[in-house]
C-alpha positions as CSV (number, residue, x, y, z in Angstrom):
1,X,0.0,0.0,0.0
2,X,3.0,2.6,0.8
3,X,3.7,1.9,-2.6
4,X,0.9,4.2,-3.9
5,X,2.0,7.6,-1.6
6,X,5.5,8.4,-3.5
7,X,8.9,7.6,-1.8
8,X,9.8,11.3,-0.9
9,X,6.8,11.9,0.2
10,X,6.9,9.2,3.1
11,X,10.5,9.9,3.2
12,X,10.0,13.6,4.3
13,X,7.2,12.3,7.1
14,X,9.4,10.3,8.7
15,X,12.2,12.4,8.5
16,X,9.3,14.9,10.0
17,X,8.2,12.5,12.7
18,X,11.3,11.3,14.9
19,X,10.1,7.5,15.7
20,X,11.3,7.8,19.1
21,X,8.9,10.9,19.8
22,X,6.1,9.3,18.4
23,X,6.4,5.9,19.8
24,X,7.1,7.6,22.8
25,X,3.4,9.1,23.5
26,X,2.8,5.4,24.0
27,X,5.0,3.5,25.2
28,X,7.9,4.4,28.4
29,X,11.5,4.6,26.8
30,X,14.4,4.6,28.5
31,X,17.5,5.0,26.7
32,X,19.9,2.0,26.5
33,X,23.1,2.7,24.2
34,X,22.3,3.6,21.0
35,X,18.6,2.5,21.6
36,X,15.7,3.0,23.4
37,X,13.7,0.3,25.4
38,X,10.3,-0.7,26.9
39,X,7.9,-3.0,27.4
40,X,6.2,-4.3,24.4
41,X,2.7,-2.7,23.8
42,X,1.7,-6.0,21.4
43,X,2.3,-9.2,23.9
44,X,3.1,-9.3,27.6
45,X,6.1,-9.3,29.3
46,X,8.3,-8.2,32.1
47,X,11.8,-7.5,30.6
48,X,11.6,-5.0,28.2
49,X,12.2,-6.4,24.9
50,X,10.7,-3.6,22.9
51,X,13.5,-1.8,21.1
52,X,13.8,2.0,19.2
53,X,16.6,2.5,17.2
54,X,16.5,6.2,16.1
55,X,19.1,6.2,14.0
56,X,17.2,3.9,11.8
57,X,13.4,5.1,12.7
58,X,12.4,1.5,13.2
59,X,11.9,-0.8,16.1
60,X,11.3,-4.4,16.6
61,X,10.5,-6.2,19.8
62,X,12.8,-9.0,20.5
63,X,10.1,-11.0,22.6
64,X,6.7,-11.3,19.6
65,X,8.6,-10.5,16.9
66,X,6.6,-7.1,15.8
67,X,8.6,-4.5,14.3
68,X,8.2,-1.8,11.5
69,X,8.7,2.3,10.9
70,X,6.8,4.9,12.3
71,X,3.4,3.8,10.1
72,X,3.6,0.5,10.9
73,X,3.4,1.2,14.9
74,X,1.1,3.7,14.5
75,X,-0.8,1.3,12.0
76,X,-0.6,-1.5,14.5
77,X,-1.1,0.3,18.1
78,X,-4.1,2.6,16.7
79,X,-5.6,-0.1,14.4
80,X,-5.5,2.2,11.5
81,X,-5.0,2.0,8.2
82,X,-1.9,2.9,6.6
83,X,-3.6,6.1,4.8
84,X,-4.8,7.2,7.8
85,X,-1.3,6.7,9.8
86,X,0.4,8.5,6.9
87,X,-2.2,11.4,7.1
88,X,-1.9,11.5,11.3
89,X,1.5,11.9,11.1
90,X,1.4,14.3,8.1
91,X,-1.4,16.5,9.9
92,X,0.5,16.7,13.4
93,X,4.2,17.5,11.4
94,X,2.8,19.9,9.1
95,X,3.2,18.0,5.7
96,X,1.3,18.3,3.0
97,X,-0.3,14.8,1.5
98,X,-2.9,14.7,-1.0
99,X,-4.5,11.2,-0.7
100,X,-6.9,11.8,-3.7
101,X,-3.5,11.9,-5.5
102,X,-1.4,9.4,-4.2
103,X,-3.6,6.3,-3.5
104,X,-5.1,4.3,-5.4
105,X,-8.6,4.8,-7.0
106,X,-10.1,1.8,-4.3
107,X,-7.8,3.1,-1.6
108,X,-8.9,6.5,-1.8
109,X,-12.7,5.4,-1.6
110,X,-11.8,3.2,1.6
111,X,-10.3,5.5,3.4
112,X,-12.5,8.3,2.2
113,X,-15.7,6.0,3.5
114,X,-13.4,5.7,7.0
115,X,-13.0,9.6,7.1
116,X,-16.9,9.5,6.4
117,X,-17.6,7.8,9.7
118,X,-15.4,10.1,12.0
119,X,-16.6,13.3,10.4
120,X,-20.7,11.8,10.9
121,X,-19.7,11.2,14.7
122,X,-17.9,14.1,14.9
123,X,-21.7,16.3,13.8
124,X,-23.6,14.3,16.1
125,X,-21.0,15.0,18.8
126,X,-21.3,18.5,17.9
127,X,-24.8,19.3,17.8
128,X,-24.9,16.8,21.2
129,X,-23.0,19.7,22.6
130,X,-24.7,22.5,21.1
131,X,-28.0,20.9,22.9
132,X,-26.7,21.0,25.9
133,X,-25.8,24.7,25.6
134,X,-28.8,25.9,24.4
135,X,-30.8,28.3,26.7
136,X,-33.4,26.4,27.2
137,X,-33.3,22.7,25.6
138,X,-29.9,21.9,28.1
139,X,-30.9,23.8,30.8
140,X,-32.5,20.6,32.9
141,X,-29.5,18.8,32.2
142,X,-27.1,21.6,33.1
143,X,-29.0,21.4,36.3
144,X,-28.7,17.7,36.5
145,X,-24.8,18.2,36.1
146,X,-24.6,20.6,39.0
147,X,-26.6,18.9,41.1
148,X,-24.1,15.6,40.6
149,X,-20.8,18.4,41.3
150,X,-19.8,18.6,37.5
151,X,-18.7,21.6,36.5
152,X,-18.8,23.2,33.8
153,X,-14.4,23.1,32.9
154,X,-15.3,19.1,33.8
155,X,-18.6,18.9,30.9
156,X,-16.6,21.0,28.2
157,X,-13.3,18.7,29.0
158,X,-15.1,15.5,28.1
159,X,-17.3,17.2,25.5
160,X,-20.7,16.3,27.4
161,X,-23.9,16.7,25.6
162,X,-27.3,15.8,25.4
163,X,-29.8,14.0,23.0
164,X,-33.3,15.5,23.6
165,X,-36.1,13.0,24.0
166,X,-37.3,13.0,19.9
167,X,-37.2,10.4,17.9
168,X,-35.5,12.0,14.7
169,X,-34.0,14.9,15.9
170,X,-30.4,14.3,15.1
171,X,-31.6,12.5,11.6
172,X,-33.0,16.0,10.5
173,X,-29.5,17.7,12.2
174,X,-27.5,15.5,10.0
175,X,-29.1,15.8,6.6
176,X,-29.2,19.5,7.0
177,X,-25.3,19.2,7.1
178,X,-25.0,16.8,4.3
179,X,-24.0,13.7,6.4
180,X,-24.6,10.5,5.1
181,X,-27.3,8.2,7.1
182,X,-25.7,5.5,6.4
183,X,-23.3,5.7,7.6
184,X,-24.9,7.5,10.7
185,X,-26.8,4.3,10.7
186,X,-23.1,1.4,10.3
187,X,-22.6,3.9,13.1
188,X,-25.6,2.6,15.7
189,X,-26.6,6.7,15.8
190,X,-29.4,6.4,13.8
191,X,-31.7,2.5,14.0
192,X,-33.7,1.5,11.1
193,X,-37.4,1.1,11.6
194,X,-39.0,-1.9,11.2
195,X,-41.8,-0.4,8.7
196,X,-39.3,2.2,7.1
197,X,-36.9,4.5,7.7
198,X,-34.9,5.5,11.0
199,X,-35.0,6.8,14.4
200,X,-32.3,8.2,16.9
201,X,-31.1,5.8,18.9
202,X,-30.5,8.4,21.6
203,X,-33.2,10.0,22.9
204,X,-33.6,12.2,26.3
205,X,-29.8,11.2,27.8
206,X,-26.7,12.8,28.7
207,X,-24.2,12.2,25.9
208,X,-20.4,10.8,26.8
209,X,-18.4,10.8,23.5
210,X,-16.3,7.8,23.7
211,X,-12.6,9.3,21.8
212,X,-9.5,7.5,20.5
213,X,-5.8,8.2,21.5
214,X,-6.2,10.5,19.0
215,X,-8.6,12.6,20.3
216,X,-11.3,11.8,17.5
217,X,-15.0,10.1,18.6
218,X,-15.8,6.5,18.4
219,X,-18.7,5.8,19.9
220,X,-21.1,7.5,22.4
221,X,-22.7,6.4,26.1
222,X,-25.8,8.0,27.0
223,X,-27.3,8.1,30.2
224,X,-31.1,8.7,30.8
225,X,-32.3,11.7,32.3
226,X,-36.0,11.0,33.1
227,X,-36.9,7.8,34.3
228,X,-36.9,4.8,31.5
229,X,-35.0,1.9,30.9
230,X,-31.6,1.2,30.4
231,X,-30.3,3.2,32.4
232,X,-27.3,3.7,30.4
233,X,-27.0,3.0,26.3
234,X,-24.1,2.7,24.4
235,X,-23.0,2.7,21.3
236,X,-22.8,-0.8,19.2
237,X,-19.1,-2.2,18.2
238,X,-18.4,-0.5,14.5
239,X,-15.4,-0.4,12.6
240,X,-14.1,2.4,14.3
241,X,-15.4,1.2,17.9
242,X,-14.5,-1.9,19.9
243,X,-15.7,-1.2,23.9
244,X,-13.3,-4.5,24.4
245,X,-10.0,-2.3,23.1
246,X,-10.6,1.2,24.3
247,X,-11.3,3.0,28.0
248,X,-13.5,6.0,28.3
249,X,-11.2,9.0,29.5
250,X,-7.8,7.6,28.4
251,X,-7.2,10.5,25.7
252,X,-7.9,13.1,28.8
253,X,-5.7,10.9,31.4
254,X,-3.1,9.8,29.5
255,X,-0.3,12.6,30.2
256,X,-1.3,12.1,34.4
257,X,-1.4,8.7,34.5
258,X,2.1,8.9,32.8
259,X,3.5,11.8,35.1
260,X,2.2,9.6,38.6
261,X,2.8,6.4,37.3
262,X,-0.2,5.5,38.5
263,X,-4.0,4.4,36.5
264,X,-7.7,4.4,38.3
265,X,-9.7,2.3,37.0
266,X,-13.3,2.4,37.6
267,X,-16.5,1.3,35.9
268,X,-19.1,3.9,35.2
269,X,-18.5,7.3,33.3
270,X,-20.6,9.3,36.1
271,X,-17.6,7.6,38.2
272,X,-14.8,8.6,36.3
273,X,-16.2,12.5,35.8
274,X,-16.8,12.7,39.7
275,X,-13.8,12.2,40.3
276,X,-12.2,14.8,37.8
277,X,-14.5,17.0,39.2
278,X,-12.6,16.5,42.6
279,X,-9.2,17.1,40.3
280,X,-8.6,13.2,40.5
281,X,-6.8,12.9,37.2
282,X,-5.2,9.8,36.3
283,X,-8.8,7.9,35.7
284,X,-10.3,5.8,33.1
285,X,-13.1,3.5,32.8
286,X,-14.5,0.6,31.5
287,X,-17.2,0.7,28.4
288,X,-19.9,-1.4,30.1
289,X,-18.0,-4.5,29.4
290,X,-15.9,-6.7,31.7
291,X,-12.3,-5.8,31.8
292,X,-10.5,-7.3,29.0
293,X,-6.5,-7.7,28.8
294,X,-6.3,-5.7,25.6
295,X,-7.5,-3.1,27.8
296,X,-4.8,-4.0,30.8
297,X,-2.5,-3.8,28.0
298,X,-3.9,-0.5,26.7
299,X,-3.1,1.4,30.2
300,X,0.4,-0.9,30.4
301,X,1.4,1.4,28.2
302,X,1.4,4.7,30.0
303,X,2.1,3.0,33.5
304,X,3.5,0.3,35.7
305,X,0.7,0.4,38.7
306,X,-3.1,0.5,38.2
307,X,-6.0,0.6,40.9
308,X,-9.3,-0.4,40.6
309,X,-12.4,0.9,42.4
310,X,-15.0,-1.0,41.2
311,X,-19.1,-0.7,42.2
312,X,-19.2,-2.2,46.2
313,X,-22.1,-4.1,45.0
314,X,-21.3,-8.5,44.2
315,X,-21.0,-7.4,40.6
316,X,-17.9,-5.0,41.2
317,X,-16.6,-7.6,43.2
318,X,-17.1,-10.0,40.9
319,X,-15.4,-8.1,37.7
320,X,-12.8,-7.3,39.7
321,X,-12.1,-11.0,40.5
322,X,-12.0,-12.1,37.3
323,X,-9.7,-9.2,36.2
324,X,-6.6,-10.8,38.0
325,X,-5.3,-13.2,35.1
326,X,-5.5,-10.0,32.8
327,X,-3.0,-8.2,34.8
328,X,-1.0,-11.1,35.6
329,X,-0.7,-12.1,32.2
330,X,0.0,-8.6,31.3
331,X,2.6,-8.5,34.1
332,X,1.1,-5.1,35.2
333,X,0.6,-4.3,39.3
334,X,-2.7,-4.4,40.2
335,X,-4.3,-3.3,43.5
336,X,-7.9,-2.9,44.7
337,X,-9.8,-0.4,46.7
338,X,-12.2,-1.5,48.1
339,X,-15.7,0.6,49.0
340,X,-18.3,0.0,51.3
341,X,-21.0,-1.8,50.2
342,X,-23.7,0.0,48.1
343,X,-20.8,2.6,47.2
344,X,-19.6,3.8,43.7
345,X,-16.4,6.3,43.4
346,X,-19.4,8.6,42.7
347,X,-21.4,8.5,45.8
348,X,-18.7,7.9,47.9
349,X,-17.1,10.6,46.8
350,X,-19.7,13.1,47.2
351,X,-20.2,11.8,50.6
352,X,-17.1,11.0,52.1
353,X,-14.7,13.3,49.5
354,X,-11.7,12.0,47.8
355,X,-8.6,11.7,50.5
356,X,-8.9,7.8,49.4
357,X,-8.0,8.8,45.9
358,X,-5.0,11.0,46.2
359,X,-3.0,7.9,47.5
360,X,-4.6,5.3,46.1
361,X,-1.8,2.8,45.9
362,X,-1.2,3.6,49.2
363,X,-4.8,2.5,50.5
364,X,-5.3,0.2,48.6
365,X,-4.7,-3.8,48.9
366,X,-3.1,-6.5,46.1
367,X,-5.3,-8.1,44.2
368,X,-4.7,-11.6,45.1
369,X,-5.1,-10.9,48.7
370,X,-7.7,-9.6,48.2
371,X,-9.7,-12.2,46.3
372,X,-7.6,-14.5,49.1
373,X,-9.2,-12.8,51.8
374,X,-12.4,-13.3,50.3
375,X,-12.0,-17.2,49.7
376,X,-11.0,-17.6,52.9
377,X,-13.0,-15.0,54.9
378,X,-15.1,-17.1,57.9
379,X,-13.3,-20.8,57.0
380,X,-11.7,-21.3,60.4
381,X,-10.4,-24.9,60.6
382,X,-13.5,-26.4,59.0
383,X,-12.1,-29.0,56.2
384,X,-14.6,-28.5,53.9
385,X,-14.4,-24.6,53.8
386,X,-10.8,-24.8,53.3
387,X,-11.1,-27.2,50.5
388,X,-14.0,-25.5,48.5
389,X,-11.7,-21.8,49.0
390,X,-8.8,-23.5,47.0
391,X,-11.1,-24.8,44.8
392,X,-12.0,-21.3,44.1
393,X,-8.3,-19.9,44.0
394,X,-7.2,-23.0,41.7
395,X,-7.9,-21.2,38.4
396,X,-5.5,-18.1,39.4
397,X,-2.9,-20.5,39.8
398,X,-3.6,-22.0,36.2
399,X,-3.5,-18.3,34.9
400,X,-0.5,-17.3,32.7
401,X,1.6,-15.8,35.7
402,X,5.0,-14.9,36.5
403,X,6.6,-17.9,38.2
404,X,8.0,-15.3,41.3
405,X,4.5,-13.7,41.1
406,X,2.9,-17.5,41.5
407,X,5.4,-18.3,44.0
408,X,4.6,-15.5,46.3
409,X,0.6,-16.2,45.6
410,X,1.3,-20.1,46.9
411,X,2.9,-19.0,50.0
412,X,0.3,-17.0,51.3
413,X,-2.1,-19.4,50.3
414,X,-0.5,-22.0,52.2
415,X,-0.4,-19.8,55.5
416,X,-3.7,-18.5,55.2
417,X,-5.1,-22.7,54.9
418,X,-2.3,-23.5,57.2
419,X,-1.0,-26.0,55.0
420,X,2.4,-26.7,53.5
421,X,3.5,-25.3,50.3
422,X,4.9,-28.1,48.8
423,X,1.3,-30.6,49.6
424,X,-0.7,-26.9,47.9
425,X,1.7,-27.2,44.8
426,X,1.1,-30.7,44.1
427,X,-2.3,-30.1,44.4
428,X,-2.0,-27.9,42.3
429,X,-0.3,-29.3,39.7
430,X,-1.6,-32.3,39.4
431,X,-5.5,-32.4,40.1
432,X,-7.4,-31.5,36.8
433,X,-8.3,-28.1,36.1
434,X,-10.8,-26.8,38.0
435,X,-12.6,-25.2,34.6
436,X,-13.2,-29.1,33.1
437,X,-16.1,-29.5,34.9
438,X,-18.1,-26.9,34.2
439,X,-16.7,-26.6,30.6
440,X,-18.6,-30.4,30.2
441,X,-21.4,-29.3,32.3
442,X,-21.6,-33.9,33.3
443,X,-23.4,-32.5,36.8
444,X,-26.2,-31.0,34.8
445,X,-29.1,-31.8,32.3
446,X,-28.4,-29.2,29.6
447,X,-28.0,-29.7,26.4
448,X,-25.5,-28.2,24.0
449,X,-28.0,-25.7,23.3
450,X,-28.9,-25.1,26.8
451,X,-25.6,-24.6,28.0
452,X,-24.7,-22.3,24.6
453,X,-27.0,-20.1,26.0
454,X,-25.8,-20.4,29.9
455,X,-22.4,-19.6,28.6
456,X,-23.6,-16.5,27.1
457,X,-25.4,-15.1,29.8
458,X,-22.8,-15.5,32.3
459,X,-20.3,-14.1,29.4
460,X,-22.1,-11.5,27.4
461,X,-18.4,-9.7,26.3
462,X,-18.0,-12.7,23.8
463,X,-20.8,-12.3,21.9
464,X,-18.9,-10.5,19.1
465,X,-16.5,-13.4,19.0
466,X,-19.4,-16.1,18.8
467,X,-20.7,-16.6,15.9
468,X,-23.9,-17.6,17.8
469,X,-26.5,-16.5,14.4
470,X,-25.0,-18.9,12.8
471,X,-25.9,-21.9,15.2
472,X,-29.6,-20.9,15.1
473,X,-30.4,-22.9,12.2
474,X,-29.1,-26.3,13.9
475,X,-31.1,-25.3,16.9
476,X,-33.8,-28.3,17.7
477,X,-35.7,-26.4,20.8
478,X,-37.8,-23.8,19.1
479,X,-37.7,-22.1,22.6
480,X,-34.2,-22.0,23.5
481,X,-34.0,-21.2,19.2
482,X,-36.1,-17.7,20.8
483,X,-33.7,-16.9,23.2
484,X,-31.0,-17.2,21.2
485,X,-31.8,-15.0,18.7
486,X,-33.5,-12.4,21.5
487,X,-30.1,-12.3,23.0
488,X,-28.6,-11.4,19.4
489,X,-31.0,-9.1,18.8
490,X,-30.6,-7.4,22.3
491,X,-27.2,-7.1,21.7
492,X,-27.1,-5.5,18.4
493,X,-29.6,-2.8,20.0
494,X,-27.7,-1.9,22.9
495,X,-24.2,-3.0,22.0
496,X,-23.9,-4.6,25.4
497,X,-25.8,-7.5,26.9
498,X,-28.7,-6.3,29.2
499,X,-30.6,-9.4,30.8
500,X,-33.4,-7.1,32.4
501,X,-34.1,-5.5,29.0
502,X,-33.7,-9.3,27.6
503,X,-36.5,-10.8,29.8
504,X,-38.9,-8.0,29.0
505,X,-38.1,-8.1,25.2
506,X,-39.1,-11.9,25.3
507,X,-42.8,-11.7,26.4
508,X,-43.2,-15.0,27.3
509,X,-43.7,-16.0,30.8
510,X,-41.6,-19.2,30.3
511,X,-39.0,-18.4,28.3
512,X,-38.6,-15.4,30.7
513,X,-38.3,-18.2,33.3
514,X,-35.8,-20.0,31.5
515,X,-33.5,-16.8,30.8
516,X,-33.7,-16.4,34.8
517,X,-33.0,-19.3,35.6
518,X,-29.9,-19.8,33.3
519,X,-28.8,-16.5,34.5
520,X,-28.9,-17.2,38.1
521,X,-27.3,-20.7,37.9
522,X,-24.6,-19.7,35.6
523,X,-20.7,-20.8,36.5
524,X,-18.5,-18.1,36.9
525,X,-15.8,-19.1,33.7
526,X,-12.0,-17.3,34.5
527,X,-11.3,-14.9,31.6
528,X,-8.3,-17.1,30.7
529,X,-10.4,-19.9,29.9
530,X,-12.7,-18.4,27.9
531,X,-11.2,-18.4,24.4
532,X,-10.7,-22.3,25.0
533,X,-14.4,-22.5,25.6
534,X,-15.1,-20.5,22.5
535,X,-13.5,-22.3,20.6
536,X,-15.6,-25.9,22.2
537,X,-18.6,-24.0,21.3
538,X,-17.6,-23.8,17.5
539,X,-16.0,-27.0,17.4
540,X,-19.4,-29.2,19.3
541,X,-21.7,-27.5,16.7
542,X,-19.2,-28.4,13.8
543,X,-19.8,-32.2,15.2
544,X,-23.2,-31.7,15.2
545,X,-23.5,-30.1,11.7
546,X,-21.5,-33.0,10.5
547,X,-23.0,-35.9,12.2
548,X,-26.8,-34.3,10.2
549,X,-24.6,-34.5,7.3
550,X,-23.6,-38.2,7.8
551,X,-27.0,-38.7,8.4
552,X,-28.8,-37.6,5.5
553,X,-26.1,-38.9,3.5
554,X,-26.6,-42.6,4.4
555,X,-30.2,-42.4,4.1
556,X,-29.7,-41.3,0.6
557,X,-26.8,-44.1,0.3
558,X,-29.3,-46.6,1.6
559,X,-32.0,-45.2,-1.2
560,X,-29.3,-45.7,-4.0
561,X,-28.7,-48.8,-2.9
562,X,-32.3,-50.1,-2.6
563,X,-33.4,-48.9,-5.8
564,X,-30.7,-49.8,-7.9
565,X,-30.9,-46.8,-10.0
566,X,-27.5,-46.3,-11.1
567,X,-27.5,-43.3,-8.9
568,X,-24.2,-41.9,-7.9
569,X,-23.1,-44.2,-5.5
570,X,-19.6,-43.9,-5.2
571,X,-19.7,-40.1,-5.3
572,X,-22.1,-40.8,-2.0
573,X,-19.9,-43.2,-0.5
574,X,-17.1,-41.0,-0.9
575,X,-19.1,-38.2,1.1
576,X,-20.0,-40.2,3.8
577,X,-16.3,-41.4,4.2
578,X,-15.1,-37.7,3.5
579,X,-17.3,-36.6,6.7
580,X,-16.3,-39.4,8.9
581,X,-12.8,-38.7,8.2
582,X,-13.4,-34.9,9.8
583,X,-15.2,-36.7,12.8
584,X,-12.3,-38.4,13.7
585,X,-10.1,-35.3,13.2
586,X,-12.3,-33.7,15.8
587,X,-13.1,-36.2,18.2
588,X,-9.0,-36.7,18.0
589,X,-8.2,-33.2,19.2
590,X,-8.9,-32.3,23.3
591,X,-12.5,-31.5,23.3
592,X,-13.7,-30.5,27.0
593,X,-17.3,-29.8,25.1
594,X,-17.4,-33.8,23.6
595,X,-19.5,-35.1,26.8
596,X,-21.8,-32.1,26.3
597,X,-22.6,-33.1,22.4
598,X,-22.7,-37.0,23.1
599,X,-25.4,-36.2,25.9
600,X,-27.7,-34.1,23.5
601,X,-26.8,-37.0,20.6
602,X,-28.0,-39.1,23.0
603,X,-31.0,-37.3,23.7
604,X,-32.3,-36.5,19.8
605,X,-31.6,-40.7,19.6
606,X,-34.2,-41.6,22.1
């Protein structure tokens, strides 16, 4: 593709953009020789292996194997295009690059469709804003921020807006400008009827642009003002926006989590601005989504210590749990502060103020000891209780950890169920993971379908990586077919998982039941598992498509056969053989999911 923008013309960017200050908005350098070294932003690790060499404007990292020039990072750590790298860098070093010229005639529609989508969000972000400045239309949410302590610096930082309650408002703002609507729509700002036409998807909320490290909007949150359900609405994943890769407030934070070493993390965007408010700086949040690592890898790069002050309610608690193999994997400090129960930063705040947050490491506790203390909290010297706590701490110990870092977690573990290290490693090491047994689900009557759909609700954040639309067709419960697709369809809508919203979009008193009960007797699955059973999923509905296959196959091998026809009964033969052949292949490979499938074969048998 660099092909197409002429040699001098890349040549005098990156002789315009020294790699080391570029790379260095991103990642901590420090100078070693003739080079410069961190930690890698594209894998984890603990040694820096990430290497600068100025002289050359390239780098390479000596532990994954990336490496490239100045477009390539950029290209890499921004997810963008190499057009729109080359035209970053050009815009921020004053170079003049005319892509209509120097790309090709397919590039230069791609990247001018790309440009289309920021410049729509951008309008809608403006006219957001322009709402919530107008005399009279903002002035009950202006009163709405003061009564939460926003101010107005805090509102115009983070570009706060509002969407009044109409339901094509923001259409008729953005065909008066000339936008396009559909890409408004590809952009979940504008939701196509189901008669004709479109509607706003946001409608009487408080606006949160979501922004890029570069400063340009993704994606928006909305909260609602009046009463009305959800509470909050966010944009849906798009190809500019993935809530997975990306943490509301980083663009503002960045430059103080880098000057104090030092990230917040917290969950809710009322959270984060709260504490601004209180000139907290060095605080991001999550996107309505559990944390993900590529997010802990995200903040890795601005800082070696994060915090997180999490909701005091089970559900905080809970994310925060399942956030520790992230930031072990990532090798990133992690500690945890903990609030009262029924707190959020935000109340708590506005109650008790923010001393907590100005030395937050300080106050704070390690994760692991945290989640130890929890485990054991009340066991005493009751056999049982100690036994089902390690059962609950075995899957940190299977996480992709630091061998020191494990060490240390083992020791504690072993004084605090005043056993001896070496009986809690071989334990340890050689029971069976602790995942298998929910990953096979032998304890319980589900079938595959069933427990698709348990999965999912205990583990909305992998919807975009489940191709669950797919697997409706092989669906053989029309019912659990209905919730399936509900849960697609609630998804899309939002962009999130919302099991409330879910049970009233059903209106049926017993598939509601069913989605209740699912929801409420779901196993909690460690993050680090979790692409394994993913990828069980795929693989138990691949047996199943195949084994229908077979099937139908041999019934038509039998017809052949019967009728002596002369039909094409080698070609079938050679099917059937074909498809048993990719059985075997399957069944062959580790397959924690294979007792799941053989109970619901065994089932549609009888």
């Amino acid at each position: 593709m660099a092909s197409f923008i002429p040699e001098a013309k890349l040549l005098e960017i990156k002789e315009a953009a020294p790699i080391a200050e570029v790379i260095g908005q991103y990642v901590s350098l420090k100078p070693r020789g003739r080079y410069l070294v961190g930690l890698c932003p594209f894998h984890a690790e603990k040694t820096p292996s990430f290497t600068v060499y100025p002289e050359r404007n390239i780098f390479h990292c000596y532990g994954c194997g990336v490496g490239g020039n100045v477009f390539t990072f950029l290209m890499q750590h921004l997810r963008l295009t190499f057009p729109e790298a080359a035209t970053e860098l050009a815009k921020k070093y004053g170079i003049p690059l005319n892509l209509k010229k120097d790309l090709t005639p397919a590039e230069a529609r791609a990247s001018r469709q790309r440009q289309a989508l920021y410049e729509v969000n951008e309008l809608a972000a403006k006219f957001f804003t322009e709402n919530l400045g107008h005399p009279h239309l903002g002035k009950p949410v202006r009163e709405y921020l003061a009564r939460r302590g926003l101010p107005e610096g805090v509102a115009a930082s983070f570009r706060l807006g509002f969407a009044p309650d109409d339901w094509r408002l923001l259409i008729r703002a953005l065909s008066e400008r000339g936008a396009s609507l559909e890409a408004a729509q590809q952009l979940g700002l504008i939701v196509p009827h189901h008669s004709s036409g479109h509607y706003d998807r946001f409608r009487g909320r408080l606006i949160f642009p979501i922004l890029d490290l570069q400063g340009r909007v993704i994606a928006f949150g909305g909260r609602i003002i009046a009463d009305g359900e959800p509470k909050y609405l966010n944009s849906p994943e798009s190809s500019l926006y993935s809530k997975g890769r990306n943490l509301y407030g980083l663009f503002q934070a960045r430059e103080a989590i880098r000057k104090q070493n030092l990230a917040i993390l917290v969950e809710g965007y009322m959270d984060l601005l709260a504490l601004r408010a209180r000139n907290i700086e060095p605080v991001v949040a999550t996107l309505g989504t559990a944390l993900t690592r590529e997010q802990v890898r995200l903040l890795k790069g601005y800082t070696s210590r994060a915090v997180l002050v999490f909701d005091g309610d089970e559900a905080g608690l809970k994310a925060m749990r399942r956030s520790l193999p992230h930031f072990a994997g990532e090798h990133l400090p992690v500690r945890v502060l903990v609030l009262p129960p029924g707190e959020d930063p935000d109340s708590y705040a506005a109650k008790q103020g923010v001393e907590i947050f100005r030395n937050p490491w300080e106050e704070a506790k390690p994760l692991f000891e945290y989640i130890l203390d929890d485990a054991t909290r009340n066991i005493g010297d009751e056999l049982e209780k100690k036994l089902a706590a390690l059962e609950t701490l075995r899957p940190y110990f299977q996480s992709d950890v630091d061998p020191v870092e494990k060490a240390l977690w083992l020791r504690l573990t072993a004084k605090r169920l005043t056993v001896s290290e070496s009986a809690l490693e071989e334990s340890l090491a050689n029971k069976r993971p602790a995942l298998s047994a929910p990953m096979v689900c032998q304890a319980t009557a589900l079938n595959l379908e069933r427990s698709l759909i348990k999965f999912i609700l205990a583990n909305p954040e992998i919807l975009p990586r489940l191709d669950v639309e797919e697997y409706l067709e092989q669906f053989t419960d029309i019912k659990l077919q209905t919730i399936a697709r509900q849960i697609c369809n609630c998804h899309r809508q939002l962009g999130y998982l919302d099991h409330s919203l879910l049970v009233t979009q059903l209106d049926d008193d017993d598939l509601c039941r069913q989605v209740c009960s699912l929801s409420l007797a779901a196993e909690e699955y460690p993050p680090n598992h979790l692409e394994l059973l993913i990828e069980d999923y795929r693989r138990s509905f691949r047996k199943r498509q195949l084994k229908r296959q077979q099937k139908k196959l041999r019934l038509e091998l039998q017809e052949v056969y019967q009728a002596r026809n002369g039909g094409d009964f080698l070609a079938l033969v050679a099917q059937v053989r074909e498809i048993e052949q990719r059985l075997r292949d399957l069944e062959s490979s580790h397959e924690p999911l294979g007792e799941k499938e053989n109970m619901d074969g065994q089932r549609s048998q009888s």
